[in-house]
N, CA, C and O atoms as CSV, one atom per row, in Angstrom:
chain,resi,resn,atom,element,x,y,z
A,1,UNK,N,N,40.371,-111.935,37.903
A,1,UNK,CA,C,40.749,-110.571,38.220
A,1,UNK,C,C,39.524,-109.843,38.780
A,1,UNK,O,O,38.395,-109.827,38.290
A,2,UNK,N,N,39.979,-109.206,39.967
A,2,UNK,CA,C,38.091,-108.994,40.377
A,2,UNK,C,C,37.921,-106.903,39.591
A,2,UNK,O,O,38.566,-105.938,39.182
A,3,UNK,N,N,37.105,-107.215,39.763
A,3,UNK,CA,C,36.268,-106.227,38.932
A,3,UNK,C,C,35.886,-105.149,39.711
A,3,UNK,O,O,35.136,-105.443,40.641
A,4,UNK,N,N,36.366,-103.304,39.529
A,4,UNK,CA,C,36.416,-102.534,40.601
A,4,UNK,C,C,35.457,-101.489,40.271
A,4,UNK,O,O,36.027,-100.706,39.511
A,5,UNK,N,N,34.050,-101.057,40.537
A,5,UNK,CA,C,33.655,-99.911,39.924
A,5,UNK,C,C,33.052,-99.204,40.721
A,5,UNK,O,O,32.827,-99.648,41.847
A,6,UNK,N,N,32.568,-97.735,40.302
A,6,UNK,CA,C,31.709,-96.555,41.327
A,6,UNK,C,C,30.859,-96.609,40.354
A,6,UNK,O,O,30.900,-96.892,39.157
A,7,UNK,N,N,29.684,-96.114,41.486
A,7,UNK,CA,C,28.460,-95.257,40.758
A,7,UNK,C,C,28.079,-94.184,41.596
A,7,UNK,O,O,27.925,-94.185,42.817
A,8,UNK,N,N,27.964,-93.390,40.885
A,8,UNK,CA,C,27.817,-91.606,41.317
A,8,UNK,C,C,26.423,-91.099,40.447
A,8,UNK,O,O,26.221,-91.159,39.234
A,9,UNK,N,N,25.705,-90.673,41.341
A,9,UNK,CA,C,24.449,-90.013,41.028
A,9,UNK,C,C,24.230,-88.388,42.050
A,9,UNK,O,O,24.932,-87.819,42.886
A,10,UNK,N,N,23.365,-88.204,41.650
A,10,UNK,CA,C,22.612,-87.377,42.704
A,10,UNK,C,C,20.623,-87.504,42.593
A,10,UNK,O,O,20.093,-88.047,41.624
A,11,UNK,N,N,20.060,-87.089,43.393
A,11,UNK,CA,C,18.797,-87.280,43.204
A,11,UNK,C,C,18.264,-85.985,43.918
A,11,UNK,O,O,18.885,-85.160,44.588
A,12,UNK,N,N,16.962,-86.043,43.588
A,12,UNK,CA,C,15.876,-85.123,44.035
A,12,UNK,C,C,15.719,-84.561,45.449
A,12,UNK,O,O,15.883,-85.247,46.458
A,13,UNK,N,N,15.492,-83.668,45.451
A,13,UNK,CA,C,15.728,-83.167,47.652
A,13,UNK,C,C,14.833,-83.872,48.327
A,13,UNK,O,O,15.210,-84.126,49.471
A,14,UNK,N,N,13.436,-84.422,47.951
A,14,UNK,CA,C,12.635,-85.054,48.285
A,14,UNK,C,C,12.775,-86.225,48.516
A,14,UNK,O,O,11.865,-86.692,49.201
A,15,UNK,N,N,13.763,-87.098,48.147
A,15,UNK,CA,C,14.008,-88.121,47.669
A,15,UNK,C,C,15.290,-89.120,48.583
A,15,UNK,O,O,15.365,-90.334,48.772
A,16,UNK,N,N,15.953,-88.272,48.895
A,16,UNK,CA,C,17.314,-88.315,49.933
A,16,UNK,C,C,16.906,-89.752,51.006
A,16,UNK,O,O,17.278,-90.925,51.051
A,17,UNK,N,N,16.043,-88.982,51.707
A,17,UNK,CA,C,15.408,-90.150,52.626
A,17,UNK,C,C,15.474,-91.695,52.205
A,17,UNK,O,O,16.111,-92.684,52.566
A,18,UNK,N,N,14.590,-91.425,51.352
A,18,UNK,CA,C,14.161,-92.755,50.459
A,18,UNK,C,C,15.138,-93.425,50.404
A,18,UNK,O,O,15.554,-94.382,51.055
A,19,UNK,N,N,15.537,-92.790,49.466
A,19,UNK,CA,C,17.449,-93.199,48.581
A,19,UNK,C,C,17.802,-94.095,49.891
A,19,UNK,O,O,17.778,-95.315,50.055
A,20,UNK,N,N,18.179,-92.905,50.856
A,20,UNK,CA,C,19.028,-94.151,51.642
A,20,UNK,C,C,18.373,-95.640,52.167
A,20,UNK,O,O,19.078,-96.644,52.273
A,21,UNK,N,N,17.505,-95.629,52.352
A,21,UNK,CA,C,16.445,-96.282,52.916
A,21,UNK,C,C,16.606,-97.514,51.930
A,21,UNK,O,O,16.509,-98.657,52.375
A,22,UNK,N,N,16.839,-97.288,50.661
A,22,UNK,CA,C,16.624,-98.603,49.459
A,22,UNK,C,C,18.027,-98.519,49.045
A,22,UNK,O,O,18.313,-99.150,48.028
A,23,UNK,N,N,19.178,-97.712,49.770
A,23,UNK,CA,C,20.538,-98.209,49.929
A,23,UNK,C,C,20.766,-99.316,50.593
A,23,UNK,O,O,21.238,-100.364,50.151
A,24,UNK,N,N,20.351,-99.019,51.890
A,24,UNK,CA,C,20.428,-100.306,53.082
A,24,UNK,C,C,19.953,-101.210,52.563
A,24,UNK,O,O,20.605,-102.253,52.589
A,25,UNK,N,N,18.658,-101.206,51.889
A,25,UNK,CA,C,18.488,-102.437,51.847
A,25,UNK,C,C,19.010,-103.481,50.470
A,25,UNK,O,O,18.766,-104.655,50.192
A,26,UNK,N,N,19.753,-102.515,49.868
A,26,UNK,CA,C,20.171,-103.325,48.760
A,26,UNK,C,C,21.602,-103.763,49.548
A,26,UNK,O,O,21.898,-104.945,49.371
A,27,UNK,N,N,22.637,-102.895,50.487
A,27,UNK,CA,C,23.787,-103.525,50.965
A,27,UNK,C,C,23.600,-104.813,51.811
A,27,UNK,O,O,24.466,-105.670,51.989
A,28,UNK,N,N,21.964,-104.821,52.452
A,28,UNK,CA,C,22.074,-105.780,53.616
A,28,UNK,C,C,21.387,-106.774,52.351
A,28,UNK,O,O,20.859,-107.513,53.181
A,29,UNK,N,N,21.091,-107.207,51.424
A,29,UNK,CA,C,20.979,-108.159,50.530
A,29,UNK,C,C,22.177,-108.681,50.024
A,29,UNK,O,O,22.358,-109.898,49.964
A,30,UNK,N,N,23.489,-107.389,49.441
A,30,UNK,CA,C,24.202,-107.928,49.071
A,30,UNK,C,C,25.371,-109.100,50.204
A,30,UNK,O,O,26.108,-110.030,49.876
A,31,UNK,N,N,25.078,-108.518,51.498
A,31,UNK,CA,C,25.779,-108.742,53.022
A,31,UNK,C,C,25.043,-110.130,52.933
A,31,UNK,O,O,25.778,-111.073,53.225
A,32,UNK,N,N,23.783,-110.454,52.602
A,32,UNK,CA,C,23.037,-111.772,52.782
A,32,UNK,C,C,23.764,-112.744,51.671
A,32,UNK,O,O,24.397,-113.792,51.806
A,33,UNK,N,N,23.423,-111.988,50.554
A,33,UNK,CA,C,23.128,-113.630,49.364
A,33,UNK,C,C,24.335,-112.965,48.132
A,33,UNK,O,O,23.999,-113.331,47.005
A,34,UNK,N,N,25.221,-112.366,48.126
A,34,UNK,CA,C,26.391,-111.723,47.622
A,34,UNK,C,C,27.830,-112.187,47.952
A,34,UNK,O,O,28.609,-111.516,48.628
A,35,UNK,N,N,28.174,-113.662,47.295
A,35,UNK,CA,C,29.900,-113.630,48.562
A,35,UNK,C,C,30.597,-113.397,47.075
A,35,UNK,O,O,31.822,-113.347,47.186
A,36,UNK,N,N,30.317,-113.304,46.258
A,36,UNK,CA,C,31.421,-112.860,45.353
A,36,UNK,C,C,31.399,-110.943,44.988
A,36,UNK,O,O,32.050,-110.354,44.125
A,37,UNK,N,N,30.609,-110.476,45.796
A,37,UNK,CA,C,30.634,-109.563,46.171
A,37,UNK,C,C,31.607,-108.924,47.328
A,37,UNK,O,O,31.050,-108.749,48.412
A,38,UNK,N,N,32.980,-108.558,47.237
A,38,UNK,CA,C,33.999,-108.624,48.061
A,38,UNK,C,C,33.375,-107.111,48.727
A,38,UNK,O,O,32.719,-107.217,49.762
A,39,UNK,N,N,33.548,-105.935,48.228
A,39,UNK,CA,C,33.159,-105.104,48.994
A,39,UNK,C,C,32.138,-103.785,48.303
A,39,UNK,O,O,32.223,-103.126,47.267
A,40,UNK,N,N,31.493,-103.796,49.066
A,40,UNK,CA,C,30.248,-102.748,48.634
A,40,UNK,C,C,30.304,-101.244,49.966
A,40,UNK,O,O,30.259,-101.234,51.196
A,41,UNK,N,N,30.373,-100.594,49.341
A,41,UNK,CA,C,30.577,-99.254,50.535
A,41,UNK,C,C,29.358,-98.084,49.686
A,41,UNK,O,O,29.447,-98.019,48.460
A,42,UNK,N,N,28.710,-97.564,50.115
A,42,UNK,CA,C,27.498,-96.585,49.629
A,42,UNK,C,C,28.212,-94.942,50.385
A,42,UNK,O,O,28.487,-94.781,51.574
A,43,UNK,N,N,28.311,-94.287,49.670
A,43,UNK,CA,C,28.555,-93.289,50.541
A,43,UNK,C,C,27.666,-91.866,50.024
A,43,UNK,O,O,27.431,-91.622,48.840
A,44,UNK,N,N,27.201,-90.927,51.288
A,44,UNK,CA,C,26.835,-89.805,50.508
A,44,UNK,C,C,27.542,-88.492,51.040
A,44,UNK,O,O,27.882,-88.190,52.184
A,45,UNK,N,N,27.658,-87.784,49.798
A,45,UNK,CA,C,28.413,-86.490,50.204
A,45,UNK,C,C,28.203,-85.654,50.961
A,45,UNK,O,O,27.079,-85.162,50.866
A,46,UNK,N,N,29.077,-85.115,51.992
A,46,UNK,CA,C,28.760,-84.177,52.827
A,46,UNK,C,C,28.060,-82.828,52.539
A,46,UNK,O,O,26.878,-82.659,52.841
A,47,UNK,N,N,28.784,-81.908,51.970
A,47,UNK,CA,C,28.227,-80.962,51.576
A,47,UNK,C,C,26.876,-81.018,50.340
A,47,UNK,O,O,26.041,-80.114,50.304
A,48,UNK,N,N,26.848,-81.821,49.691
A,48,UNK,CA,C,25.807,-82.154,49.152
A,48,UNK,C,C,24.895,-83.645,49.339
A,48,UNK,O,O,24.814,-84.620,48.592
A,49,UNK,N,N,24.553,-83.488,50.057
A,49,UNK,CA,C,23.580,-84.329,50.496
A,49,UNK,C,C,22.784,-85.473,49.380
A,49,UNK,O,O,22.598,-86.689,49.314
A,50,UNK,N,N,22.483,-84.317,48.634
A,50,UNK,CA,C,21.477,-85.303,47.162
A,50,UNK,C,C,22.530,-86.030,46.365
A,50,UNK,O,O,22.203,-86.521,45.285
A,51,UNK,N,N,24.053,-86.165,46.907
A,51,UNK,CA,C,24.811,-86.687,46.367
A,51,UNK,C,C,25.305,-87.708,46.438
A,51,UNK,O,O,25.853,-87.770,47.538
A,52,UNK,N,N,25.508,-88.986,45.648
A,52,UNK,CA,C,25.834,-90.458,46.358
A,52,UNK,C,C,26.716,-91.097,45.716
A,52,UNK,O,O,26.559,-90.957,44.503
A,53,UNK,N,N,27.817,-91.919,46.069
A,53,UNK,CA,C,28.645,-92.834,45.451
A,53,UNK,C,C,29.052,-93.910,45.773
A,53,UNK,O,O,29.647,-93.971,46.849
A,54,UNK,N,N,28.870,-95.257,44.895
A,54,UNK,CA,C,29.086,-96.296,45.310
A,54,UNK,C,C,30.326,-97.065,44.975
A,54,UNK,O,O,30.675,-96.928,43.803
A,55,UNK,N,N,31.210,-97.977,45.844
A,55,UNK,CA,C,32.360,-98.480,45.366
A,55,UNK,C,C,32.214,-99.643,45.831
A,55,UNK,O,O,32.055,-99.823,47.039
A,56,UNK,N,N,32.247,-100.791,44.809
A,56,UNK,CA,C,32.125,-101.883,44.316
A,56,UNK,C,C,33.537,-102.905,44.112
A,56,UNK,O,O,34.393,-102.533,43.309
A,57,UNK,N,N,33.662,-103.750,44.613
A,57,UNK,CA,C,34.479,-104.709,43.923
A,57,UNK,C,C,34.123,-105.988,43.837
A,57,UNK,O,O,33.604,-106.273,44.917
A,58,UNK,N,N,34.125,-106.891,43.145
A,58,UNK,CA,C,33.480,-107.962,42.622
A,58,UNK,C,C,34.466,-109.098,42.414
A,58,UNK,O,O,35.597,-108.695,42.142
A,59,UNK,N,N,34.286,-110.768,42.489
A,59,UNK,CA,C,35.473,-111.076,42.543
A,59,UNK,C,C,35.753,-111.443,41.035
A,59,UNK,O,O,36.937,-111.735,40.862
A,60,UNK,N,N,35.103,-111.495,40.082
A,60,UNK,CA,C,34.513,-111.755,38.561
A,60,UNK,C,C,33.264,-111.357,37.845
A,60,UNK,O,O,32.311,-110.631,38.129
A,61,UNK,N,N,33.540,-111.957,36.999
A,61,UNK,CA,C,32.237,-111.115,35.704
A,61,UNK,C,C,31.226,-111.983,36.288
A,61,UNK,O,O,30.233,-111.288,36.502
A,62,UNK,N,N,30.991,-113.421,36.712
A,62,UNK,CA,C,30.281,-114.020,37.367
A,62,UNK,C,C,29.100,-113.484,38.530
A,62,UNK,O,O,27.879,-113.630,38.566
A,63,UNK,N,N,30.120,-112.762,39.497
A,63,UNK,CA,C,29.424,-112.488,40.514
A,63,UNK,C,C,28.742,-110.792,40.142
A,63,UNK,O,O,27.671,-110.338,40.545
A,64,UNK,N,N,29.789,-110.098,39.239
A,64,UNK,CA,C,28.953,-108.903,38.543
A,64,UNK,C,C,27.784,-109.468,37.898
A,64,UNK,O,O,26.815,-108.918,38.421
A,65,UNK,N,N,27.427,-110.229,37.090
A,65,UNK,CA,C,26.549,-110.545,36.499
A,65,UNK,C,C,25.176,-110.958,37.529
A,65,UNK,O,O,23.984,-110.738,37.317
A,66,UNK,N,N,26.112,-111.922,39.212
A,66,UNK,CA,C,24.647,-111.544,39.925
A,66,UNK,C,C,24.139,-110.804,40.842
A,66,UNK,O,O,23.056,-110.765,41.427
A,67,UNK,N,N,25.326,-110.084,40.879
A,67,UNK,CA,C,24.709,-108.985,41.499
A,67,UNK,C,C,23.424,-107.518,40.620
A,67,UNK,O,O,22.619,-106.729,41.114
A,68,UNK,N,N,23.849,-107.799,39.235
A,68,UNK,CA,C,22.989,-107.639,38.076
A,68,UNK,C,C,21.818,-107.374,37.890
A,68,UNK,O,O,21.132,-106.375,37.673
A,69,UNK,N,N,21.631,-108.963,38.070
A,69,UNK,CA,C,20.543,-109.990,38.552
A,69,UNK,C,C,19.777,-109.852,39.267
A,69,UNK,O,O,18.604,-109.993,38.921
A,70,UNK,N,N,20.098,-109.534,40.511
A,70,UNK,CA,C,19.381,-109.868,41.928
A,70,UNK,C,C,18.755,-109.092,42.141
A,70,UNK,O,O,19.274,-107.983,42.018
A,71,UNK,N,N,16.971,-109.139,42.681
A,71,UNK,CA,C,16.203,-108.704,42.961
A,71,UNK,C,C,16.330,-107.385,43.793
A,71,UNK,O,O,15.609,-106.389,43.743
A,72,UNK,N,N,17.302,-107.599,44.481
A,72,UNK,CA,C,17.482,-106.391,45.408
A,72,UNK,C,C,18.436,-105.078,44.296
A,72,UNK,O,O,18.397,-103.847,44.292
A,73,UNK,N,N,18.977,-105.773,43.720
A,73,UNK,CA,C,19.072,-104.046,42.351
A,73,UNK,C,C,18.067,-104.071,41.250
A,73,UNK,O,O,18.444,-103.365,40.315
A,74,UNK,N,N,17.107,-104.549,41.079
A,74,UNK,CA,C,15.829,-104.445,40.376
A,74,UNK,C,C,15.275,-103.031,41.708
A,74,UNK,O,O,15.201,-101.803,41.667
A,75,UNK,N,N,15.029,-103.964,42.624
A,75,UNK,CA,C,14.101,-103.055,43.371
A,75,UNK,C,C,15.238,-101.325,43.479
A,75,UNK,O,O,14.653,-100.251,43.618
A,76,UNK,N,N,16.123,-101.357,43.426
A,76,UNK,CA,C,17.243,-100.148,43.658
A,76,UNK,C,C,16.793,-99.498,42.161
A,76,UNK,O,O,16.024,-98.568,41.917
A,77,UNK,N,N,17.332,-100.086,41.544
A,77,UNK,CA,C,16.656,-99.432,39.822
A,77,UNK,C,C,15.710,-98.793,39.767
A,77,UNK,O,O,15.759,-97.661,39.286
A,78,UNK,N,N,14.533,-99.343,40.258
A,78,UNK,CA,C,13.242,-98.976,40.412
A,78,UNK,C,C,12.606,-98.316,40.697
A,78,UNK,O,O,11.552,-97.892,40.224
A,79,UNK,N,N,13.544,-97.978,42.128
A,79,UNK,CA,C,13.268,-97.029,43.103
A,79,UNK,C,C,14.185,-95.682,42.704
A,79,UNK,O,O,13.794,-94.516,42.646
A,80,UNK,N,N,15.375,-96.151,42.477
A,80,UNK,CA,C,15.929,-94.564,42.386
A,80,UNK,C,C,16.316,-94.024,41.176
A,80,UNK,O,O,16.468,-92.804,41.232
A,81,UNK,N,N,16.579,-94.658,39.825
A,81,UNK,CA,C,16.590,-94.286,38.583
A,81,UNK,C,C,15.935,-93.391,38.414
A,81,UNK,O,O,16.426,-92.350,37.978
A,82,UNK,N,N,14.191,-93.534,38.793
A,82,UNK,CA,C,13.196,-91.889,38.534
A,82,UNK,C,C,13.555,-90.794,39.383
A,82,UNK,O,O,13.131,-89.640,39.315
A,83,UNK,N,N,14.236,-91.190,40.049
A,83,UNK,CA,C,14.234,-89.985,41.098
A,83,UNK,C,C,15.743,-89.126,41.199
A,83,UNK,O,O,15.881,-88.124,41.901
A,84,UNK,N,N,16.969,-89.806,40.249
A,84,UNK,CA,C,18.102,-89.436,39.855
A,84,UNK,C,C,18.013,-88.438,38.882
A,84,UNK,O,O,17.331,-88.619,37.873
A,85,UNK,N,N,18.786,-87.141,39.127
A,85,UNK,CA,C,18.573,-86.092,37.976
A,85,UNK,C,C,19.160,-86.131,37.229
A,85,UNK,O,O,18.696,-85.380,36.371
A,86,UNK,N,N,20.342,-86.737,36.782
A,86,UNK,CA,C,20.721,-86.978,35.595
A,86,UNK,C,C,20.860,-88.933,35.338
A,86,UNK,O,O,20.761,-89.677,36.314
A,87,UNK,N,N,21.022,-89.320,34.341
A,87,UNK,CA,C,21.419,-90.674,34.621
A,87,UNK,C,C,22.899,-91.270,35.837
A,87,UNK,O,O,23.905,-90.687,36.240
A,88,UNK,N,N,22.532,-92.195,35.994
A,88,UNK,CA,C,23.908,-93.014,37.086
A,88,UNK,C,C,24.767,-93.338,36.136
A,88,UNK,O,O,24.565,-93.996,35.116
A,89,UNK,N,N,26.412,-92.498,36.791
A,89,UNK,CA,C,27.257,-92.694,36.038
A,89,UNK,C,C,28.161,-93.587,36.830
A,89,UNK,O,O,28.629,-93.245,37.916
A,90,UNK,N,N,28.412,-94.827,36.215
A,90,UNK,CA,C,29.170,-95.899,35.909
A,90,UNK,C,C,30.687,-95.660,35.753
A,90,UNK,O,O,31.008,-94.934,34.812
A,91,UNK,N,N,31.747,-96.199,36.593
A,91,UNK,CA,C,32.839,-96.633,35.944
A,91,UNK,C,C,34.016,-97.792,36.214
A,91,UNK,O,O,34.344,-97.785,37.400
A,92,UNK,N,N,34.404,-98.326,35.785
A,92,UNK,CA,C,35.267,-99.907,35.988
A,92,UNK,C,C,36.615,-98.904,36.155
A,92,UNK,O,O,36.817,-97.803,35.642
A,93,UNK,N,N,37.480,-99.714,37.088
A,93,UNK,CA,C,38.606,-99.311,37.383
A,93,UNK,C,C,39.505,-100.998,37.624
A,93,UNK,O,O,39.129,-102.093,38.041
A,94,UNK,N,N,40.819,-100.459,37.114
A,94,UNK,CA,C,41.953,-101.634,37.617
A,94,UNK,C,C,42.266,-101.086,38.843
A,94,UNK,O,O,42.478,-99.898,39.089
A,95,UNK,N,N,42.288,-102.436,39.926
A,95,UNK,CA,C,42.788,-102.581,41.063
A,95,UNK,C,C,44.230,-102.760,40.635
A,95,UNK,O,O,44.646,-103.596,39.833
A,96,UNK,N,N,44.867,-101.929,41.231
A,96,UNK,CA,C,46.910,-101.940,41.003
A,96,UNK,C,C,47.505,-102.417,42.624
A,96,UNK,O,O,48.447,-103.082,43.054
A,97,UNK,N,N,45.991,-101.407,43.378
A,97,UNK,CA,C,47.122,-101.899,44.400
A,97,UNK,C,C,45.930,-101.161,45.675
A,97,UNK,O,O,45.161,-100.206,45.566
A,98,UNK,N,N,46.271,-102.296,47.105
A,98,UNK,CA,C,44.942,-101.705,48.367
A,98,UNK,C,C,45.246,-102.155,49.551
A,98,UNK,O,O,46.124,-102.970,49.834
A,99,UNK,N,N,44.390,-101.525,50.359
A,99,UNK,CA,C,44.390,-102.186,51.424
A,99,UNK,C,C,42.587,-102.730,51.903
A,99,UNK,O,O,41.697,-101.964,52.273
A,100,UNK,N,N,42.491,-104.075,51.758
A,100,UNK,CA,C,41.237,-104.417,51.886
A,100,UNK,C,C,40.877,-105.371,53.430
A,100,UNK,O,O,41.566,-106.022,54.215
A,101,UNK,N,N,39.314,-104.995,53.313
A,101,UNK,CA,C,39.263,-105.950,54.787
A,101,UNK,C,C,39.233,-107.332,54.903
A,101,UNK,O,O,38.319,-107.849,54.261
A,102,UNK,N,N,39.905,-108.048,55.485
A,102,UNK,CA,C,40.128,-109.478,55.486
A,102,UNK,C,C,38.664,-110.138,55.546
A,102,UNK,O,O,37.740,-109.735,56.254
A,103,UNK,N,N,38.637,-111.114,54.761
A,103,UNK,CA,C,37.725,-111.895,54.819
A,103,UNK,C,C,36.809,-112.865,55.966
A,103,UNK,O,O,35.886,-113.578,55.572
């Protein structure tokens, strides 16, 4: 059953730049060495800018576990955890029903 979640933060005004900067490069890692990684989308809010959300689907606890793992969300952790004003909020959702991009 694949595994569906967001993460929603916001960060520092200073910081925006950055952020995206160690977005890309965590999507073009997951785009590299991620195939149980079905879809990863980063988005940031219009009207608030310092605002970001990520939507995730995974095809198992397997490939959650390496995407986890993988160096390229160490370095994301690293980088934007200090610079997030409140903690990153997390949440798992059931897929019921979509329209996704073909493989």
């Amino acid at each position: 059953m694949p595994i569906c979640m967001t993460a929603r933060y916001r960060v520092r005004p200073h910081f925006v730049e950055e952020c995206k900067r160690v977005i890309r490069e965590l999507v073009e890692y997951v785009n590299s060495h991620e195939p149980g990684t079905t879809l990863y989308l980063a988005q940031q809010d219009i009207l608030d800018p310092m605002s970001f959300q990520h939507l995730l689907i995974f095809e198992n606890e397997a490939a959650l576990a390496a995407h986890q793992q993988s160096p390229a969300s160490a370095r994301f952790v690293q980088a934007v955890y200090p610079e997030a004003i409140k903690p990153l909020e997390f949440n798992e959702y059931d897929l019921f029903a979509a329209k996704l991009p073909k493989a």
